[in-house]
MIRO-507863 format. One record per residue (C-alpha): residue in one letter; x, y, z. Coordinates in steps of 0.1 Angstrom, whole numbers, padded with zeros to 4 digits, always signed. Each point is the difference from the previous one (the first is absolute). Layout:
N
aXYZ
...
This chain:
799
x+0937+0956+0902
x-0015+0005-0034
x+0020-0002-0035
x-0010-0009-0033
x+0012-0027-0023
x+0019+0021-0027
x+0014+0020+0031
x+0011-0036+0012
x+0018-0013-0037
x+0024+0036+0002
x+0014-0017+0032
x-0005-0039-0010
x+0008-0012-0034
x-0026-0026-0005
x-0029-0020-0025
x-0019-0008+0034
x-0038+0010-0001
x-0016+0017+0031
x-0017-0031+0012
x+0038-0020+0000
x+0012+0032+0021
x-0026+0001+0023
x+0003-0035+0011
x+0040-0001+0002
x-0003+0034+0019
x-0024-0016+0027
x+0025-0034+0001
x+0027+0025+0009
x-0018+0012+0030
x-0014+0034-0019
x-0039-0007+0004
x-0014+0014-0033
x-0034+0017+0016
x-0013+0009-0033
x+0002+0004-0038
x-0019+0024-0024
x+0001+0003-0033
x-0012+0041-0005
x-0004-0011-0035
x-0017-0034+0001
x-0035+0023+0001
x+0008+0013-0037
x+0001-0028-0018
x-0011+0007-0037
x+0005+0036+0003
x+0018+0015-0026
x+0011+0030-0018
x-0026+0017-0024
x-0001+0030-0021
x-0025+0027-0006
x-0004+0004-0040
x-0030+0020+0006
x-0020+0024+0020
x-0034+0009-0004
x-0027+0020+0022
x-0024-0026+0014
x-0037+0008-0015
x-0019-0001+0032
x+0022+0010+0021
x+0024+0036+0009
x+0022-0021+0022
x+0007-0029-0018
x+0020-0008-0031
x-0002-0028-0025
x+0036-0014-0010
x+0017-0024-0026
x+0024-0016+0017
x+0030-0023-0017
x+0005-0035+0016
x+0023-0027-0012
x-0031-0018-0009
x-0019+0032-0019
x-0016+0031+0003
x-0025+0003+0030
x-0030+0023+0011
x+0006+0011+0030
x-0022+0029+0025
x+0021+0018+0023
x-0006+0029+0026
x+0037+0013-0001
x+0007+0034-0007
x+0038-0007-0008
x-0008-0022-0031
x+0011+0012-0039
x+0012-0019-0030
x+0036-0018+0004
x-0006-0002+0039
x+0014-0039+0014
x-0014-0007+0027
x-0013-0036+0021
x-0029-0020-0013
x-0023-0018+0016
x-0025-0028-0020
x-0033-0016+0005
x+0008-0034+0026
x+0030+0022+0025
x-0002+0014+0035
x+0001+0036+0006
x+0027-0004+0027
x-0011+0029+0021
x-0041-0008-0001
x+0000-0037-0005
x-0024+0005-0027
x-0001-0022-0027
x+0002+0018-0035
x-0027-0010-0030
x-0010+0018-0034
x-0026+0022+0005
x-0019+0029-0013
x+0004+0030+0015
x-0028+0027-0009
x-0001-0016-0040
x+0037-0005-0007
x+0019-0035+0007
x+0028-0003+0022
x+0022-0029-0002
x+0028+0008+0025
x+0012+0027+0024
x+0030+0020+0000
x+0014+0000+0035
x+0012+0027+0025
x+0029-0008+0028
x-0027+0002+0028
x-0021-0028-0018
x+0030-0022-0004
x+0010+0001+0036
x+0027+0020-0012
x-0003+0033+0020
x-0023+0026+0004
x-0001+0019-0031
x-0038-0006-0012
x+0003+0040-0020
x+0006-0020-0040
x+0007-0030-0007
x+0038-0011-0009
x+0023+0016-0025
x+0023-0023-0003
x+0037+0017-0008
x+0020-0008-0034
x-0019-0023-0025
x-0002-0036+0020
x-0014-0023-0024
x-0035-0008-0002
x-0010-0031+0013
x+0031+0001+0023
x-0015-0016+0034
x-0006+0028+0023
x+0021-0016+0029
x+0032+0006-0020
x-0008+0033-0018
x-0010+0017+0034
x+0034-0019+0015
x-0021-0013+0030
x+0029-0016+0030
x-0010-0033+0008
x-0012-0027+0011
x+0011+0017+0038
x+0018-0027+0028
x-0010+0013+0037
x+0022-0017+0022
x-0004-0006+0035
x+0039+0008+0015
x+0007-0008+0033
x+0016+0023+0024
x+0033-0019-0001
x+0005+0002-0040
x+0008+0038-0007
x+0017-0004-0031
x-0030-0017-0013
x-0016+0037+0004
x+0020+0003-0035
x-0012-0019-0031
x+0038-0003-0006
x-0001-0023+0031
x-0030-0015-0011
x+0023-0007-0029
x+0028-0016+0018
x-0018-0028+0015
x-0017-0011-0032
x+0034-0001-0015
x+0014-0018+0026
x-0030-0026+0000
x+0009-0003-0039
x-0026+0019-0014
x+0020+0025-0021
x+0030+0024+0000
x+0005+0030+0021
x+0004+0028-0018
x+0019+0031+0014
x-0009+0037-0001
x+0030+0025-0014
x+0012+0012+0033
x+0033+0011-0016
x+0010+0034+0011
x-0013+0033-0022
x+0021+0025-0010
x+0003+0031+0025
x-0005+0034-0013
x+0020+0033+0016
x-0034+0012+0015
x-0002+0004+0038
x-0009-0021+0025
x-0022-0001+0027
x+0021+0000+0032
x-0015-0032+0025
x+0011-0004+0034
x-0009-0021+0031
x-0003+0016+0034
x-0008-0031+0025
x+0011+0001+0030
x+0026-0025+0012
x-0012-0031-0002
x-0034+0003-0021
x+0026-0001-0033
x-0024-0030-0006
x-0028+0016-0008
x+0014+0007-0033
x+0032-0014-0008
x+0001+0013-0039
x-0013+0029-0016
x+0004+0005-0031
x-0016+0028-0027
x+0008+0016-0035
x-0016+0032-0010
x-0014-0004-0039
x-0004+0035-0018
x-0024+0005-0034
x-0025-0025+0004
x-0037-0002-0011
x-0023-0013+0022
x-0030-0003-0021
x-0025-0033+0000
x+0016-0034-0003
x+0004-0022-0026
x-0032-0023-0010
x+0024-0027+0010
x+0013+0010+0033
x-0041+0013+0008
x-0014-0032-0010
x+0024-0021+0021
x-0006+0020+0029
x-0041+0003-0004
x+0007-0040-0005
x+0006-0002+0032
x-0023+0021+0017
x+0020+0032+0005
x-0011+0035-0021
x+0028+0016-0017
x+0008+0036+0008
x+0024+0010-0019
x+0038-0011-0023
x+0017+0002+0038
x-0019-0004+0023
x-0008-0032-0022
x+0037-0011-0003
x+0002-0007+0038
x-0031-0017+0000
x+0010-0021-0023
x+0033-0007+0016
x-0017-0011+0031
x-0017-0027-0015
x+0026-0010-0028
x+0035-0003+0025
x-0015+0007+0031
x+0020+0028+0002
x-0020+0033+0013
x+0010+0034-0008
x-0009+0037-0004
x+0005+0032-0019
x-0003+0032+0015
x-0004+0032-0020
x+0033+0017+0001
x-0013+0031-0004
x-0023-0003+0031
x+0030-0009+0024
x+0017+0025+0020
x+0040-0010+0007
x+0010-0032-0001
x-0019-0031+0014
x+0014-0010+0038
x-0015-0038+0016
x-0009+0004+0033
x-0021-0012+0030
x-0031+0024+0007
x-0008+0023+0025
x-0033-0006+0019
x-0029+0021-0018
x+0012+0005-0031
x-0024-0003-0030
x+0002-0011-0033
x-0030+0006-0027
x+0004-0038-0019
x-0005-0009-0031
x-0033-0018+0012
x-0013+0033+0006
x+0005-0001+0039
x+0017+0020+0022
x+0019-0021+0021
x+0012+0009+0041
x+0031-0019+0003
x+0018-0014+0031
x+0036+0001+0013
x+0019-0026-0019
x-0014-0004-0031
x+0024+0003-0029
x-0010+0028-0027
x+0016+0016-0035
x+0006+0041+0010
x+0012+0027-0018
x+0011+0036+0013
x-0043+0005+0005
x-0007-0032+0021
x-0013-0030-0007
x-0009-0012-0035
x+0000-0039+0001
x-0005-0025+0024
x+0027-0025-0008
x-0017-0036-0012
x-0034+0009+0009
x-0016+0028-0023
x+0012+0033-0020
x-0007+0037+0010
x-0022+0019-0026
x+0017+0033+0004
x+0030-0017-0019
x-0019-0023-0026
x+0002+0000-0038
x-0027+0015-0022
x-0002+0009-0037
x+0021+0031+0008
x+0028-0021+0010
x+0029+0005-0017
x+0027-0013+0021
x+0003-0028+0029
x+0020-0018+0026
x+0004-0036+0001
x-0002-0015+0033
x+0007-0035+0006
x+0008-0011+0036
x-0004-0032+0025
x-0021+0007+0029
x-0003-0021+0031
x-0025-0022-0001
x-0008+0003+0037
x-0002+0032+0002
x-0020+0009-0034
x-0030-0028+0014
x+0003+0020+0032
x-0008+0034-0015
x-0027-0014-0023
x-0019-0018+0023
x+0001+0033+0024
x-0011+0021-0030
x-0022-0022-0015
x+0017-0001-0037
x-0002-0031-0019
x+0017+0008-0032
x+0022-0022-0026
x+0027+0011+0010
x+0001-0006+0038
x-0016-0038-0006
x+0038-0006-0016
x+0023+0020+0022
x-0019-0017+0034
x+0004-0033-0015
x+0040+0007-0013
x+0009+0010-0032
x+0032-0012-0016
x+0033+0022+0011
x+0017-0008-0034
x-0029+0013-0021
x+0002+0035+0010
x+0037+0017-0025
x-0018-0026-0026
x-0036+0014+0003
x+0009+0034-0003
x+0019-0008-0032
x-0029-0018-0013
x-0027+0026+0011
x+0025+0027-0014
x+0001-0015-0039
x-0039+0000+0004
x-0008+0030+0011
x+0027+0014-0031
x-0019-0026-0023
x-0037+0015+0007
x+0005+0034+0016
x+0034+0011-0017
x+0026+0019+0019
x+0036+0000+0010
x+0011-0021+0030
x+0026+0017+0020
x+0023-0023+0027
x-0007-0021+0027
x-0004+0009+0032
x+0009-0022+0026
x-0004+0003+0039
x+0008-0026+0024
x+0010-0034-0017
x-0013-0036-0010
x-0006-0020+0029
x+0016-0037+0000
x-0032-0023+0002
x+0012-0034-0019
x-0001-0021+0032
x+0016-0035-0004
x-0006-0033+0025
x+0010-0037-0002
x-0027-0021-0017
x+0008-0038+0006
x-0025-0019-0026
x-0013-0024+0024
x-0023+0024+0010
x-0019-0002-0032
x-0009-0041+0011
x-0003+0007+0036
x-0021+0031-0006
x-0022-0005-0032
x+0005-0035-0003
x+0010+0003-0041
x+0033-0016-0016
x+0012+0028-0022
x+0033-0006-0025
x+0023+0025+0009
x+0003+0013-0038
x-0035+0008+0003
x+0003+0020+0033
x+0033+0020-0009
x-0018+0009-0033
x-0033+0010+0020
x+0017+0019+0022
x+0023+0025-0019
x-0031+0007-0026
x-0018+0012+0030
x+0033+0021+0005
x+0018-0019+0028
x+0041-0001+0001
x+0003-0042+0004
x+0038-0011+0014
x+0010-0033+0008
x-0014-0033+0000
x-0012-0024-0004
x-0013-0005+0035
x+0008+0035+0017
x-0004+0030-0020
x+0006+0041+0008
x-0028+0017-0013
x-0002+0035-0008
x-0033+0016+0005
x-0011+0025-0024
x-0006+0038+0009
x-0036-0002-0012
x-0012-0030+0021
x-0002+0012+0038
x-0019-0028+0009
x+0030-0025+0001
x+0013-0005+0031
x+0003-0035+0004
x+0009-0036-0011
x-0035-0006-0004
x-0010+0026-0018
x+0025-0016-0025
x-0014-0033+0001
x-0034+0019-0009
x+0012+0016-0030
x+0014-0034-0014
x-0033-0015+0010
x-0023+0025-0021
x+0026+0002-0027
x-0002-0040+0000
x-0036+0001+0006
x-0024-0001+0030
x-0020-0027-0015
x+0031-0028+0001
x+0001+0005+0037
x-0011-0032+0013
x-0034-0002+0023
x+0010-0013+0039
x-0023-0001+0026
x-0007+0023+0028
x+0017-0008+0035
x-0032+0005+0026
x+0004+0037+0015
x+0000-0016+0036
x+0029-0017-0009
x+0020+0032-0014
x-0014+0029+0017
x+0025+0000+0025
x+0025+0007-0025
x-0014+0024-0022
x-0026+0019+0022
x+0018+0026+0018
x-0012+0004+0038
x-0027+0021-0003
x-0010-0016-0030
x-0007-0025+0023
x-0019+0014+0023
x-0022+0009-0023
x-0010-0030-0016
x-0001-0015+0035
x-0027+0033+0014
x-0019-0008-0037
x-0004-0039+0002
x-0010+0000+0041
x-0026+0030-0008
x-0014-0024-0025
x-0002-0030+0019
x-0016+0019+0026
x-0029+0009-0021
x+0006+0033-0013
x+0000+0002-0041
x+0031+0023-0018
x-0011+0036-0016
x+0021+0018-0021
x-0010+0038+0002
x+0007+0033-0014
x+0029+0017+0010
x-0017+0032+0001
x-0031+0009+0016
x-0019+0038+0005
x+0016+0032+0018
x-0027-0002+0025
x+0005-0035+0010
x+0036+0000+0001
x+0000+0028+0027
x-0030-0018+0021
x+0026-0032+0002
x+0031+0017+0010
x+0015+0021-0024
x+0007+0039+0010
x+0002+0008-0032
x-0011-0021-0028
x+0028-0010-0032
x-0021+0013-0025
x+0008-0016-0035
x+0008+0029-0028
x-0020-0024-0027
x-0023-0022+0016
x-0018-0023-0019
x-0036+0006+0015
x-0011+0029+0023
x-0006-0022+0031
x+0038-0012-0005
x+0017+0027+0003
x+0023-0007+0032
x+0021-0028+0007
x-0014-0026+0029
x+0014+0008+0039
x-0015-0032+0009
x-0015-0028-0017
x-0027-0005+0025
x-0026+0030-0025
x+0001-0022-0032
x-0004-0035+0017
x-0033+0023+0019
x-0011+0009-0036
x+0004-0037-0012
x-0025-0008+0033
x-0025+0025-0014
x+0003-0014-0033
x-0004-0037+0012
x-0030+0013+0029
x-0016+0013-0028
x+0000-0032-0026
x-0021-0018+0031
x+0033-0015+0015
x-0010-0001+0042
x+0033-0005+0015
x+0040-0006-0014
x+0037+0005+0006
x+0026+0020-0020
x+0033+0008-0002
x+0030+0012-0016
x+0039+0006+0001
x+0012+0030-0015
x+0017+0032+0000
x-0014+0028+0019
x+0018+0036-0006
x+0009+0025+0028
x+0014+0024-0027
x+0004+0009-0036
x+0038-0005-0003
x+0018-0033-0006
x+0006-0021+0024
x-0032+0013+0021
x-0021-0030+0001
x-0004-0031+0021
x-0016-0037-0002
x-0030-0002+0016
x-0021-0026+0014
x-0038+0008-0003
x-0031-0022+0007
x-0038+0004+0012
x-0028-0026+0009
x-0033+0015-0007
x-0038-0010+0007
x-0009-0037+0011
x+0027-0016+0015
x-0012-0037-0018
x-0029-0010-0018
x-0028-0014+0016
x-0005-0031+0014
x-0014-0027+0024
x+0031-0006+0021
x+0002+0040+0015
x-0020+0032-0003
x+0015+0021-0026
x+0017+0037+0013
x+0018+0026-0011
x+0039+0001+0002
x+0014+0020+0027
x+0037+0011+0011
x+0010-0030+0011
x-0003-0016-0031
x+0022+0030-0021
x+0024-0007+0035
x+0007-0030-0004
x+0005+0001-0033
x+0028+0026-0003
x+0014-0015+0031
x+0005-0033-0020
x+0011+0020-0034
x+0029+0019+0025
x+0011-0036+0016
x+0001-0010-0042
x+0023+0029-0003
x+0022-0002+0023
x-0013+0018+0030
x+0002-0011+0033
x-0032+0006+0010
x-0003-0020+0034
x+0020+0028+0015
x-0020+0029-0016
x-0026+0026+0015
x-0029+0013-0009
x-0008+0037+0005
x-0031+0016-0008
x+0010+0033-0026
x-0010-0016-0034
x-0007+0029-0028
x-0023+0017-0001
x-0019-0020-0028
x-0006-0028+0031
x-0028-0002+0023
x+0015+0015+0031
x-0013-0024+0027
x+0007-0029-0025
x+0032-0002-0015
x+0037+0000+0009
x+0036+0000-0006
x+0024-0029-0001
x+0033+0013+0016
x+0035-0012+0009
x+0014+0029+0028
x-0009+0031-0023
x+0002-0016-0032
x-0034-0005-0016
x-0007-0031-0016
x-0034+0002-0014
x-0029+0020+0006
x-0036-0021+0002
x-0038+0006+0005
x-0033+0004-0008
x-0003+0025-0030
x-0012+0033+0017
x-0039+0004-0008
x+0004+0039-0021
x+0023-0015-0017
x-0019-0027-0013
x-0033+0023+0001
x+0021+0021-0028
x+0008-0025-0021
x-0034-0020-0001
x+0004-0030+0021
x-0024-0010+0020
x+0015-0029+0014
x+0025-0004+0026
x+0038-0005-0009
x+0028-0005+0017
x+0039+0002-0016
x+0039-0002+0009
x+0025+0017-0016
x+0038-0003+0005
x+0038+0016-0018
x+0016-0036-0009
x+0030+0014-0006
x+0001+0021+0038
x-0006-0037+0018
x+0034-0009+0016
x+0018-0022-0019
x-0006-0036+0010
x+0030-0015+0023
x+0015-0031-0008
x-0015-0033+0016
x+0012-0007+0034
x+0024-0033+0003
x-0017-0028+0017
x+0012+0001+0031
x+0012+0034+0005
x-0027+0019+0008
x-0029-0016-0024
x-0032-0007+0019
x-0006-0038-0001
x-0026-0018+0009
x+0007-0013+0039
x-0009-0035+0011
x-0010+0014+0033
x-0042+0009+0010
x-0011+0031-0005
x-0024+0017+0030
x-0026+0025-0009
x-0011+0029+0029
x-0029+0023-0009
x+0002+0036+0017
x-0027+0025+0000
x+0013+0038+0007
x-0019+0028+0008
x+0011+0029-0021
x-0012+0034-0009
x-0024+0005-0024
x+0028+0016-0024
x+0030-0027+0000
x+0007-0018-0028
x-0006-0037-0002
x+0036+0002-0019
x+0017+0012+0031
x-0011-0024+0024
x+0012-0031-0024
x+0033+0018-0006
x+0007+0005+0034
x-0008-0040+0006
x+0023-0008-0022
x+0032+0021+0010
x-0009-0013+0032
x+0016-0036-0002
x+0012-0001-0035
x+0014-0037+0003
x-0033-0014+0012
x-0029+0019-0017
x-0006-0015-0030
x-0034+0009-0010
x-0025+0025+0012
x-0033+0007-0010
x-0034+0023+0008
x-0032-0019+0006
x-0021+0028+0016
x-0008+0033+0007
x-0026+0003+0025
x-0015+0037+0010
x-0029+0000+0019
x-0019-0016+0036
x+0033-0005+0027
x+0023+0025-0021
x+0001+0038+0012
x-0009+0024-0028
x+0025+0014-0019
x+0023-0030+0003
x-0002-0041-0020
x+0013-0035+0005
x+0021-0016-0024
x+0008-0034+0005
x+0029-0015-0012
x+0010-0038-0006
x+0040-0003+0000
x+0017-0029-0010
x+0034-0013+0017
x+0026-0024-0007
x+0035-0003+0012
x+0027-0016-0027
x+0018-0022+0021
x-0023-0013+0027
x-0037-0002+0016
x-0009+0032+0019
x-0007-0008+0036
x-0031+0016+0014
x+0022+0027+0021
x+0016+0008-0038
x-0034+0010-0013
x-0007+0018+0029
x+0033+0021+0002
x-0010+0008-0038
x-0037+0009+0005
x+0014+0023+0024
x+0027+0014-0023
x-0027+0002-0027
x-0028+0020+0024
x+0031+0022+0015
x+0006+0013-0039
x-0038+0001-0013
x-0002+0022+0031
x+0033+0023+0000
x-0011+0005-0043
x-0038+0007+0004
x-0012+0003+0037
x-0016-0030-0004
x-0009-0020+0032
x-0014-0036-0002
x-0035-0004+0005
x-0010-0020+0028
């Protein structure tokens, strides 16, 4: 949000210099980003006058002037072909910057004749583009005048940096009402009384929702103006609006511009002449076009609200005008429209279209209900002031929504919340400059929330406007409660669960990456997507779609590293991953590799390379950290594709997939450059069941049991194709009291085993909970346990 300091004083009446408003406007929580003074860079420049004109003697090109200073007459060489005697234009002398070169000017000679100065063009004063003559200043300014405040220039300019939640600080008027509030002046008010209707006609408005999408637009409002002249602007109204970055057009096209930025109040005129019927509101049809004022034709989608007249659509309410209906010097009569769009709905249609204009920045964020029969007054006297015309009635479809919420503010919020003592004179006062309704006192108070300020909602959002009326700075400093200590209450579950997966990833050796959220086309479809989210503006060619997985960046951050000399490492990160370009189609994901050397080298134990069981176990511990229960999942073998086949897996629970784990398949890594072995995990966070409640002790928790433990080792003979995962899953449904550990520690294949077939050997832990197994006890379960490895896998001991 950009607006100048005269712009500022017609809304504020105030003595305070920029620099005091810049600092009271970042105090209230309105972070100034910037402030330029256009004419700061012409300093010393003033008005001169030709007196005489002469034919330079070397050269065609060039004339030799007299020019009259407020210090004396001047010799002066200039190129222009515009110059004659009695012309006024901006001078420039020996010592000042040429604001468009950065050259510094001295006296010179130029082919014979001395030049002392150099009368100045708009290009070379940063002023526009006209570089044809230099300037003819109009009417008789006085010479010597300083050139800032004969050419009028807007400034110094106050960019604001306005947070989503403050819409009517997209209005210098509201600007204005928080620097009165916080003492700094008087709000001033724009005329909104109500002009005189004329017997002209009026353009007919209507609103054709269907039930229930009333909402959409709840008031429409226009007033058809006949006899105008829509020639250029006035200096005034062009300079404010160059001021602040925006190129005028024309007297009203200019006019809503201008009420954008001044009440936060955006409007449009349509040619009158140009419209066929009357103008209906309406949801589109699917497929309809419309040929914008941005010069694009636009394909529109069910839903969308648009302007139409008797040929189709001509507007597209909140987001952008059409050109078949805009205003041009022919122009001779207009319509008015002023409405209040839903704020939902016009972010929708701009984001699917693509339209970032003024206008739809305002109506997405909520514009003030009450502004709009005002506004149209207000916009009505100045387009009769600058365009002429007669103003026929109102028109008025639908009516003014009630928006003035009220709630129950009890002022010992503002101690318990901000930790301030403010004197209730001092908050009452605060509060109704700002524009609230106070009732009641002196510790419970109605308050009435204004229809500008969407944002408040709550008691605390009260207790913040007395604290940056009262000031930010008198809040006294308290220290932090540790996060360990509070997380519980202010993390939400998953949350949680994050922080949790983050700090165990960490401990275990693996270092945080933070990557791109996009990645290229071809990358995105090798890792899973069937059709890559392709980004309409992407900021670099090789970003053009939005990640599937997270596992290709943390790969290019292993190149990068392999590359810098780095031999071996761990990554990983947790972030969202995207199945799909609409809202809502994303998930947290869990994504980490090993790569290279498993640990440096040293004296203790020969150095190798890391291998799946390393990436296993470390997703199986970052699944337990989440919540998982891991002890009673499976492992299958149908990672992605991206995995070595022979050497990777999936973590499951029945046909829910946990995680998918492995060695990084060897084309994959042979396209992206990397010549050393990696291994990686990935896992959805928020697909992980939702971690149960701790068991009661004594209901059900395992406890530790006073009674010995007996270990049995069993080596099966199994085909060559059973899993290893099967034959410990089948142990362990077996005797499910008893078994309480079992573990692989070999595979033998080879002399004494028949071809085709391998021994696994199995060590299986037992304890009872409430006595000492008897030998006949571990032999009824060694039989149980044999009966089920053999009815699951065919497996038969070996002897």
């Amino acid at each position: 949000m950009k607006f100048t300091l005269p712009w500022l004083k017609e809304h504020l009446d105030t003595t305070a210099g920029v620099e005091t408003i810049a600092k009271k406007l970042t105090d209230l929580g309105l972070e100034v980003e910037d402030v330029t003074d256009p004419g700061a860079a012409l300093a010393g420049f003033q008005v001169a006058e030709i007196i005489e004109v002469a034919r330079h003697p070397q050269a065609d090109r060039l004339s030799a002037l007299k020019v009259r200073t407020a210090d004396g007459v001047l010799s002066v060489v200039c190129g222009a072909q515009n110059v004659r005697q009695g012309l006024r234009g901006i001078l420039a002398r020996p010592g000042h910057v040429v604001p468009a070169t950065g050259v510094t000017l001295t006296k010179a000679e130029i082919r014979g004749v001395a030049s002392e100065g150099m009368m100045c063009s708009w290009r070379e004063l940063g002023l526009g583009e006209d570089h044809e003559g230099i300037i003819d200043l109009p009417g008789e300014p006085e010479v010597g005048m300083p050139a800032v405040a004969a050419l009028g220039i807007e400034g110094p300019v106050i960019e604001l940096k306005v947070t989503p939640d403050r819409a009517d600080c997209f209005g210098v008027n509201g600007i204005a009402r928080d620097l009165a509030a916080a003492g700094l002046g008087r709000l001033k008010s724009r005329d909104f009384s109500p002009v005189a209707p004329g017997t002209d006609a009026v353009t007919r408005t209507r609103l054709a929702f269907a039930p229930g999408n009333e909402g959409a637009c709840p008031l429409f409002v226009t007033r058809t103006i006949k006899g105008v002249r829509n020639g250029p602007s006035p200096d005034w109204l062009q300079r404010r609006l160059t001021a602040i970055g925006l190129r005028p057009i024309s007297a009203l096209v200019d006019i809503t511009n201008y009420l954008t930025f001044d009440l936060c109040r955006p409007l449009h005129v349509f040619d009158r002449n140009k419209l066929q019927g009357d103008l209906v509101l309406r949801e589109a049809e699917g497929g309809e076009t419309l040929v914008g004022l941005d010069g694009r034709t636009h394909t529109l989608t069910a839903g969308m609200t648009v302007i139409c007249d008797d040929t189709g659509v001509v507007s597209l309410a909140g987001v952008v005008g059409g050109e078949s209906t805009s205003c041009d010097e022919g122009t001779t009569d207009v319509v008015l429209e002023v409405a209040l769009f839903d704020p939902l709905r016009t972010a929708e249609t701009g984001r699917r279209l693509s339209i970032d204009s003024d206008a739809r920045a305002r109506f997405e964020r909520g514009i003030d209900a009450g502004l709009v029969l005002p506004g149209t007054e207000f916009a009505t006297r100045l387009i009769l002031e600058l365009c002429g015309g007669r103003a026929g009635p109102v028109e008025i479809a639908g009516k003014v929504p009630e928006v003035r919420g009220r709630l129950t503010f009890h002022t010992a919020q503002i101690g318990r919340l901000a930790g301030i003592t403010v004197e209730r004179d001092e908050m009452e006062a605060g509060l109704k400059a700002l524009g609230f309704g106070v009732d009641g006192g002196p510790d419970l108070y109605e308050i009435t929330i204004p229809s500008w300020r969407h944002d408040v909602s709550t008691e605390a959002c009260i207790v913040e406007e007395v604290a940056r009326l009262h000031g930010y700075d008198h809040i006294p400093p308290v220290s932090v409660p540790r996060m360990a200590a509070v997380s519980a209450q202010v993390l939400t579950p998953e949350q949680r669960r994050r922080s949790d997966v983050r700090r165990l990833a960490a401990a275990r050796g693996l270092m945080e990456a933070v990557t791109w959220s996009f990645m290229p086309e071809g990358l995105a479809m090798r890792f899973g997507a069937a059709e890559p989210i392709r980004l309409q503006n992407p900021i670099h060619a090789d970003l053009s779609a939005l990640r599937p997985s997270l596992l290709p960046n943390l790969l290019a951050a292993v190149r990068r590293n392999v590359d810098r000399g780095f031999r071996g490492g761990g990554l990983f990160e947790v972030g969202p991953r995207f199945m799909a370009a609409e809202p809502g189609r994303q998930a947290w994901n869990c994504a980490g590799l090993r790569f290279g050397e498993l640990r440096q080298r040293n004296w203790l134990e020969p150095v190798r390379n890391v291998d799946v069981f390393d990436i296993k176990a470390d997703v199986l511990a970052l699944l337990t950290a989440a919540g998982a229960k891991v002890d009673t999942a499976q492992i299958s073998t149908d990672a992605p594709d991206w995995f070595h086949p022979g050497r990777s897996g999936r973590v499951r629970l029945g046909p829910q997939v946990l995680a998918s784990f492995g060695e990084i398949h060897p084309a994959v890594l042979a396209e992206l450059g990397i010549e050393l072995p990696v291994v990686a995990f990935e896992f959805d966070l928020d697909s992980l069941p939702k971690p149960r409640a701790r068991a009661v002790r004594g209901k059900g928790a395992l406890q530790a049991s006073p009674f010995p433990a007996v270990e049995r080792d069993f080596a099966f003979l199994v085909e060559e194709g059973v899993t290893v995962d099967a034959i410990l899953k089948a142990i362990r449904q077996a005797e499910k009291q008893l078994v309480r550990e079992v573990s692989v520690f070999d595979v033998y294949r080879g002399q004494g085993v028949e071809p085709g077939k391998k021994s696994v050997a199995v060590a299986v832990r037992l304890q009872a909970q409430d006595r000492t197994l008897t030998e006949p006890a571990i032999e009824a379960v060694s039989q149980r346990i044999v009966a089920s490895v053999a009815k699951a896998t065919g497996a038969s001991l070996r002897g």
